[in-house]
C-alpha positions in Angstrom: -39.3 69.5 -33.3 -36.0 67.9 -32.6 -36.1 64.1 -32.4 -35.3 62.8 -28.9 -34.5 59.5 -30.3 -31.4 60.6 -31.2 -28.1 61.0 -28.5 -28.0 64.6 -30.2 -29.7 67.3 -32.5 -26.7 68.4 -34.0 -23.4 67.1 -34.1 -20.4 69.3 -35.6 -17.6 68.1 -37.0 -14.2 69.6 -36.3 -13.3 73.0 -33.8 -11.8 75.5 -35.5 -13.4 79.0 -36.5 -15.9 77.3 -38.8 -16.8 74.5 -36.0 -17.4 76.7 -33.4 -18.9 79.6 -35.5 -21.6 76.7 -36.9 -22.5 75.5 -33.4 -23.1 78.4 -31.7 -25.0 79.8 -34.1 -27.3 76.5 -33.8 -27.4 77.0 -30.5 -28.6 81.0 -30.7 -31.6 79.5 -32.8 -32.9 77.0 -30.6 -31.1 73.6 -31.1 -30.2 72.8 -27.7 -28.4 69.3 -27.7 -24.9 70.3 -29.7 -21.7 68.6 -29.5 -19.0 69.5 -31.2 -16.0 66.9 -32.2 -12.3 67.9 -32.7 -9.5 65.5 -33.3 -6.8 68.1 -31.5 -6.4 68.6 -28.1 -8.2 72.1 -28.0 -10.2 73.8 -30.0 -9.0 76.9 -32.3 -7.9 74.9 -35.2 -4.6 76.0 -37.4 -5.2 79.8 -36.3 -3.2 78.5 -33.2 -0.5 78.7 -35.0 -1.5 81.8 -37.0 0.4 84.3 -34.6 1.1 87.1 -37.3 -1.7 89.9 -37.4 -4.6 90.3 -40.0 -7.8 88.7 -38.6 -11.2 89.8 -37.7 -10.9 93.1 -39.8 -14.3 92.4 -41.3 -16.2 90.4 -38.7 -14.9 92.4 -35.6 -13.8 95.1 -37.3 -10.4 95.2 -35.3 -7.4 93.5 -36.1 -6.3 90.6 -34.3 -3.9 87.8 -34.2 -5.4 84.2 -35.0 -5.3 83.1 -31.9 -6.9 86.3 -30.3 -9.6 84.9 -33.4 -9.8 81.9 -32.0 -10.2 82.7 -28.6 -13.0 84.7 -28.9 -14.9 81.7 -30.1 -13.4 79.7 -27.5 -15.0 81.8 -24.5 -18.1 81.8 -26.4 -18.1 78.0 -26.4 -16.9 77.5 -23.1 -20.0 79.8 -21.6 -22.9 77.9 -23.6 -24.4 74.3 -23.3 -22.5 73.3 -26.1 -20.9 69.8 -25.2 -17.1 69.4 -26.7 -14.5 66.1 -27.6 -11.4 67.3 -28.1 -8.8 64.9 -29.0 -11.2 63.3 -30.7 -11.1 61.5 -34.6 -14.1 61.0 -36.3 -13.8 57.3 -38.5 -17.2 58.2 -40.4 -20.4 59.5 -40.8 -23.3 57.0 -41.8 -26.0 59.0 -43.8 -29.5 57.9 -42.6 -33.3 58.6 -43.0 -33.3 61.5 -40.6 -31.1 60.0 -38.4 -27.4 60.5 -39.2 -24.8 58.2 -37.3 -21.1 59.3 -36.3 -18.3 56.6 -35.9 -15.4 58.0 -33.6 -12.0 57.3 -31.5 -10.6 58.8 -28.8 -8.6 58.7 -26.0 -10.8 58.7 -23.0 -13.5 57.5 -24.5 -12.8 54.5 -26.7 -14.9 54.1 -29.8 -18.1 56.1 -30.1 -21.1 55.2 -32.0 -23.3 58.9 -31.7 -26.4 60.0 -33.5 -27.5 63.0 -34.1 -30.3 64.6 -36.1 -28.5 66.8 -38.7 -24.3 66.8 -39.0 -22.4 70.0 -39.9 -18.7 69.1 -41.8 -16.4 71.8 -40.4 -13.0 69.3 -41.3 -10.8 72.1 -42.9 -8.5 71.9 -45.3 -4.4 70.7 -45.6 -1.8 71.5 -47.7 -0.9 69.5 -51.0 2.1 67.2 -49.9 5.3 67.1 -52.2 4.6 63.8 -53.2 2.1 65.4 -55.8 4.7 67.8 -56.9 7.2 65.1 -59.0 10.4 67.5 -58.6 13.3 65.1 -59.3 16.3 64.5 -56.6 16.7 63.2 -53.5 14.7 63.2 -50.6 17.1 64.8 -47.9 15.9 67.3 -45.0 14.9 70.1 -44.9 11.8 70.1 -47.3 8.6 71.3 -45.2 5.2 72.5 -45.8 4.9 76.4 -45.5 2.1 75.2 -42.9 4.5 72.6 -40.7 7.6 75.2 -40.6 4.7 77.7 -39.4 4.1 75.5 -36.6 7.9 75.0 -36.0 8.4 78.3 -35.6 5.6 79.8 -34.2 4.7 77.0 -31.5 7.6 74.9 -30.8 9.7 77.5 -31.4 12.3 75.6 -33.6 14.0 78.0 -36.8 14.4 74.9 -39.3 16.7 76.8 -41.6 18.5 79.9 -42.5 18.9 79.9 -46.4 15.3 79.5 -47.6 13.8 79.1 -51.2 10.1 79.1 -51.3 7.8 77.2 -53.9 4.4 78.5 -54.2 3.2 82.1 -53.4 -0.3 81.2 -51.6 -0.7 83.6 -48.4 0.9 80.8 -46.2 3.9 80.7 -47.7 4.1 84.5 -48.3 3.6 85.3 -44.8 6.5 82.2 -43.9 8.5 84.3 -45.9 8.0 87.6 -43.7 8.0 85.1 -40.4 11.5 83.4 -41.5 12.9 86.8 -42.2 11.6 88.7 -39.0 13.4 85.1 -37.4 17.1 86.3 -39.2 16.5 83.8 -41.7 17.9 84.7 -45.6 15.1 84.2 -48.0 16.6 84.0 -51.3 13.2 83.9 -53.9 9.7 83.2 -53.6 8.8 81.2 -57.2 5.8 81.0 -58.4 4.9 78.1 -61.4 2.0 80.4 -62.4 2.4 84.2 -64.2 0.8 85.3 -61.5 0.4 85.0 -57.1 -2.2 83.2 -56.0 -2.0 85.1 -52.2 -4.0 88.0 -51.1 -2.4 91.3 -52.6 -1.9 92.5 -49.1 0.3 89.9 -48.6 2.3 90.3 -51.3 3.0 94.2 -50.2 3.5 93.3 -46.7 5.5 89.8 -47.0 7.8 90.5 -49.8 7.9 93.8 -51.0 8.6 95.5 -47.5 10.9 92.7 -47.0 12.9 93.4 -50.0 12.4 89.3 -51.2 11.6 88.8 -54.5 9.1 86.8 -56.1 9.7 85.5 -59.5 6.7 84.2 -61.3 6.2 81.3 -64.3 8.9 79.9 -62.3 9.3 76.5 -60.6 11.9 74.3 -58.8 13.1 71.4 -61.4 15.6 69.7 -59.1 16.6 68.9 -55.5 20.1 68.8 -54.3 21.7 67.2 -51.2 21.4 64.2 -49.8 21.2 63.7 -45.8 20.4 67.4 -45.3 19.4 69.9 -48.6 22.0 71.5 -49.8 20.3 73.5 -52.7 17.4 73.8 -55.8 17.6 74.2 -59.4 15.0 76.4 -60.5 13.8 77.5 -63.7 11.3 79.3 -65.9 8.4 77.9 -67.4 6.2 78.7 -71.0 2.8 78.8 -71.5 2.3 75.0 -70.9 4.1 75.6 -67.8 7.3 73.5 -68.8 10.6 73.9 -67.6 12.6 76.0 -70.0 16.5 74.2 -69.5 18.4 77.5 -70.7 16.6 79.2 -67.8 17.3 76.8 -64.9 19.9 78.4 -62.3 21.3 76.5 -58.7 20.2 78.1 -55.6 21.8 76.6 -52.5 20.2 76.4 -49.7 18.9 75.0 -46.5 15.2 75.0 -46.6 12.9 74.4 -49.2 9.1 75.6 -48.0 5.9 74.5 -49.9 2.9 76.5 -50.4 2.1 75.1 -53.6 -2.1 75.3 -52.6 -5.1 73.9 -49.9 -7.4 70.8 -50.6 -10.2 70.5 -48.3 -10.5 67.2 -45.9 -13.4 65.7 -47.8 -12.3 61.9 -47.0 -15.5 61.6 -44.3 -17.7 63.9 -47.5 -16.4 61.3 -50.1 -17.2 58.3 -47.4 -20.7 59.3 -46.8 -21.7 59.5 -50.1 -21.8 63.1 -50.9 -21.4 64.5 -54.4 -18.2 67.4 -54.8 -17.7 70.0 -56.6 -15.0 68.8 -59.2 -13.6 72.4 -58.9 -13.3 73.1 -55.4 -13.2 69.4 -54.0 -16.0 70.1 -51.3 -19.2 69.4 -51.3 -21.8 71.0 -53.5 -23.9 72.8 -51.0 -27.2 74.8 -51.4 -27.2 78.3 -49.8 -28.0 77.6 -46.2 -25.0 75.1 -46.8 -26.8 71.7 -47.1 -25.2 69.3 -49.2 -27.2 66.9 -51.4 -28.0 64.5 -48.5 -30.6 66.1 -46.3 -29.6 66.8 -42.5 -25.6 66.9 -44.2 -24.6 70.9 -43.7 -20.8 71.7 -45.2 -19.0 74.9 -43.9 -15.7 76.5 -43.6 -12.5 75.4 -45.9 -14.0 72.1 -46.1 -16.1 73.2 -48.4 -13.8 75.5 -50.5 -10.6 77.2 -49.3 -11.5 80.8 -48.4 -9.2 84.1 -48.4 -10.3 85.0 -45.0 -11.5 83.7 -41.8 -13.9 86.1 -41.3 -15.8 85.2 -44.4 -15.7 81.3 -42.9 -16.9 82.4 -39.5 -20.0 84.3 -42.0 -20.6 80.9 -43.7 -20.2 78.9 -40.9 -23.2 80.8 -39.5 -25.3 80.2 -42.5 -24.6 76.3 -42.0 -25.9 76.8 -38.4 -28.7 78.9 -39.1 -29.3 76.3 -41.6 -29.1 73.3 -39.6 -31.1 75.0 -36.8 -34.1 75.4 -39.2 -34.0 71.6 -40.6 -34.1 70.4 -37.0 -36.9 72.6 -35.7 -39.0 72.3 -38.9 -39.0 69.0 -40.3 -41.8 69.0 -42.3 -40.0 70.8 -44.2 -37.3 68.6 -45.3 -36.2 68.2 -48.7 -39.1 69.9 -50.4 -37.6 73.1 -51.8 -36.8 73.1 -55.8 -33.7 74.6 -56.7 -32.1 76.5 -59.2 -28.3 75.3 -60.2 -25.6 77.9 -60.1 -22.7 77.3 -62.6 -19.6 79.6 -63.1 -18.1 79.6 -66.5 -15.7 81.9 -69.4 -13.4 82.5 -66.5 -15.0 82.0 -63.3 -13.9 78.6 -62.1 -16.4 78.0 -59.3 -19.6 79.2 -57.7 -20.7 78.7 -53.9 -23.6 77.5 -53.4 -24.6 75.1 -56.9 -27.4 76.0 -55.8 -30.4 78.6 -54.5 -33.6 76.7 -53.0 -36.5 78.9 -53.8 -38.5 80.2 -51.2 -35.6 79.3 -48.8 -33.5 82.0 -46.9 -30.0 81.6 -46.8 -30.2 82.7 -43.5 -33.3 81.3 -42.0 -35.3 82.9 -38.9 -36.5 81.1 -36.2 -39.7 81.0 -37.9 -39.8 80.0 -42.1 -40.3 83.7 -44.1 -40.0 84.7 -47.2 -36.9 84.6 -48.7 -33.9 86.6 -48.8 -30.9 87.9 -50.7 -28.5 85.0 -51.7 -24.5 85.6 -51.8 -22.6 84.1 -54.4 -19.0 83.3 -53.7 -17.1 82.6 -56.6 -13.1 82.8 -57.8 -11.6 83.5 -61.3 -9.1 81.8 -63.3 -7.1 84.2 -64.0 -5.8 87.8 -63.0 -8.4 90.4 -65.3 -7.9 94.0 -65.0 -10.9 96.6 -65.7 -13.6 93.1 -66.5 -17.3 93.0 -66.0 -19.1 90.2 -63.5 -22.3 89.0 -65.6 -25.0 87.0 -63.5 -27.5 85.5 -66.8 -30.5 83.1 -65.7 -30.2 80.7 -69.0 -33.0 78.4 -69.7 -34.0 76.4 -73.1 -36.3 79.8 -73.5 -33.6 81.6 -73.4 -31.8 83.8 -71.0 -31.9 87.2 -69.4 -29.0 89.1 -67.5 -29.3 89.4 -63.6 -26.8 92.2 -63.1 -23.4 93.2 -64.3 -20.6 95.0 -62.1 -17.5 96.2 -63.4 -14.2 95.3 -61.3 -11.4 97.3 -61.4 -9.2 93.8 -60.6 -9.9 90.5 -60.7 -7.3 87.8 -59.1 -7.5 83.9 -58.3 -6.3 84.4 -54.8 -8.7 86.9 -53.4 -13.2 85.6 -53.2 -15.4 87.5 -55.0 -19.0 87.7 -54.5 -22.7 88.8 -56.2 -25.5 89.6 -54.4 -28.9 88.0 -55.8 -32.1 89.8 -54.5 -35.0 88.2 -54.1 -36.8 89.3 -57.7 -33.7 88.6 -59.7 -34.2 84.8 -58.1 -38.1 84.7 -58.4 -37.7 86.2 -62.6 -35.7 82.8 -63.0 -37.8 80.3 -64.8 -38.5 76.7 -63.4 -36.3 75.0 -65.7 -33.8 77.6 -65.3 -30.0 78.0 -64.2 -28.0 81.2 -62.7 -24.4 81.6 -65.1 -21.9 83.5 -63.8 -18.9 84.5 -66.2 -16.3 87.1 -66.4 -16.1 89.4 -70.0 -12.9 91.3 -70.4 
């Protein structure tokens, strides 16, 4: 039963579509005392600013505009018992023995000191600043994140430039480059350092090609012109080791340089409390109702790893609910389930979860069951056409193959995913691991 000591049984960190998608389905489970903490003044998240069509084509099966996303989220908040702080900043979150403490700020309220009984990370993710980039020049304006000019644009209603080069081809910056040209705006190239995008192909088709704007890959900006306001880029090819090849550079004026040059998940709070990351992904290693290695601790959304679509956060986001619901209500329970690791390799960069409790469901009913089919998320390294998915359970007795499915296309940018049934977890022995890998 949930423990009345506490100010709360759950407490959710951050409001966006993961956030919201984790607390109420806590709430449709059972867990009554839920508050939910966002640091902006409403809830919704980036898909605020997300205006451009696309969304909800697997979880509503209609297409919608991110806010329209958001909002549906929103009513469903607004009409349940679910408490809400907006404009809110959480400082930290204290791991405990069952009780977990959350050290916050805001404007109303002062500092907070809350407790709660299991904590769900729902922080998000940001872009990578240009400070990590090292391109040489000056530091004039006109340099912007894909995400800030998105919010320029699409919220303040602000075009901050008309000759636009692009560096980085992840699905924020290719649909900036369909949003600055439906704006009037020239953009010139889209360059990407790698020989291949990392955005959804559908954005490719609909962002650039229709649009007529090239993209040219194994290309990068080397240099940065102008000095109050930016004048224009050098960019140039790059080889194999994805150096700058000087015979290739060419000058590029222009007035706007956007970067979309990839995501990191906000795991300063994951980091403070104490929770081990995946050294792939950056989030927290989670198990497969979403519980990181500190019991009560449940991870969801792009914290966790940077998804292709918000649908598939608002599905995983459920799983952390679901999750949380059943450590509350069942806590003798807690921490007992062995687990078998999940590790991708030979091409597949990383696997979500790291690992499958057994008898656990991912998606647990009100009442503890036998267990269910586990989804594995996982993304490749590299674009494969025509390869094979191989799931092997490997242990020092040696190791036996799961399943194999041949993909047509395999790409870095979009999420793949196995599905594990219940005997193929149950066949894998107690010292065992699940290996996924890609053969070509």
């Amino acid at each position: 039963m949930p423990d009345q000591t506490t100010d709360y049984d759950l407490i959710v960190v951050g409001g966006g579509p993961a956030g919201m998608a984790a607390a109420l389905e806590a709430e449709k489970r059972g867990v009554t005392r839920i508050l939910v903490l966002e640091r902006a003044e409403t809830l919704g998240g980036i898909l605020e600013q997300c205006i451009h069509a696309g969304f909800g084509l697997h979880y509503f099966k209609e297409e919608l505009s991110g806010p329209e996303y958001a909002d549906r989220f929103i009513a469903l908040v607004e009409k349940s018992t679910i408490e809400v702080k907006t404009d809110t900043m959480v400082l930290d979150v204290i791991p405990g023995e069952g009780v977990h403490t959350i050290a916050a700020v805001s404007r109303t309220d002062g500092l907070l000191e809350l407790t709660s009984a299991a904590v769900i990370l729902a922080m998000g993710c940001r872009e990578r600043p240009r400070g990590a980039l090292n391109i040489a020049g000056t530091r004039p304006a006109g340099i912007l994140s894909a995400g800030a000019a998105q919010k320029y644009v699409n919220l303040n209603g602000y075009l901050p430039g008309r000759e636009v080069v692009i560096l980085g081809s992840g699905d924020i910056g290719l649909i900036m480059a369909r949003r600055m040209a439906l704006e009037g705006a020239n953009v010139k190239m889209v360059c990407e350092l790698l020989p291949y995008s990392s955005g959804l192909t559908r954005n490719i088709v609909q962002c650039l090609d229709d649009f007529g704007i090239p993209l040219r890959l194994s290309c990068t900006v080397v240099r940065i012109h102008g000095k109050e306001r930016l004048e224009g880029v050098t960019v140039a090819n790059v080889d194999a080791r994805r150096r700058p090849i000087p015979e290739t550079e060419m000058y590029v004026p222009c007035d706007l340089l956007l970067l979309s040059v990839g995501l990191i998940p906000e795991n300063e709070l994951s980091r403070g409390a104490g929770l081990a990351l995946d050294p792939v992904t950056g989030g927290p290693a989670v198990s497969q109702d979403r519980e990181t290695d500190i019991p009560g601790i449940f991870a969801c959304g792009n914290v966790l790893h940077v998804h292709d679509l918000v649908d598939y956060v608002t599905l995983e986001s459920q799983l952390a609910g679901a999750g949380a619901a059943a450590y509350i209500q069942h806590p003798e329970g807690r921490g007992k389930a062995a687990a078998i690791p999940v590790r991708a390799e030979g091409g597949a960069r990383y696997a979500v979860p790291r690992r499958i409790k057994r008898g656990v469901s991912a998606h647990p009913p009100a009442e503890p069951s036998s267990p269910e089919a586990v989804q594995v998320y996982f993304r490749v390294g590299q674009v494969y056409q025509g390869a094979e998915v191989r799931v092997r359970s490997v242990s020092p007795a040696g190791e036996t193959v799961l399943l194999k499915r041949k993909r047509p296309r395999l790409a870095p940018g979009e999420m793949e995913e196995v599905l594990l049934k219940p005997e193929q977890l149950a066949s894998v022995p107690q010292d065992g691991e699940i290996v996924i890998d890609i053969l070509e």
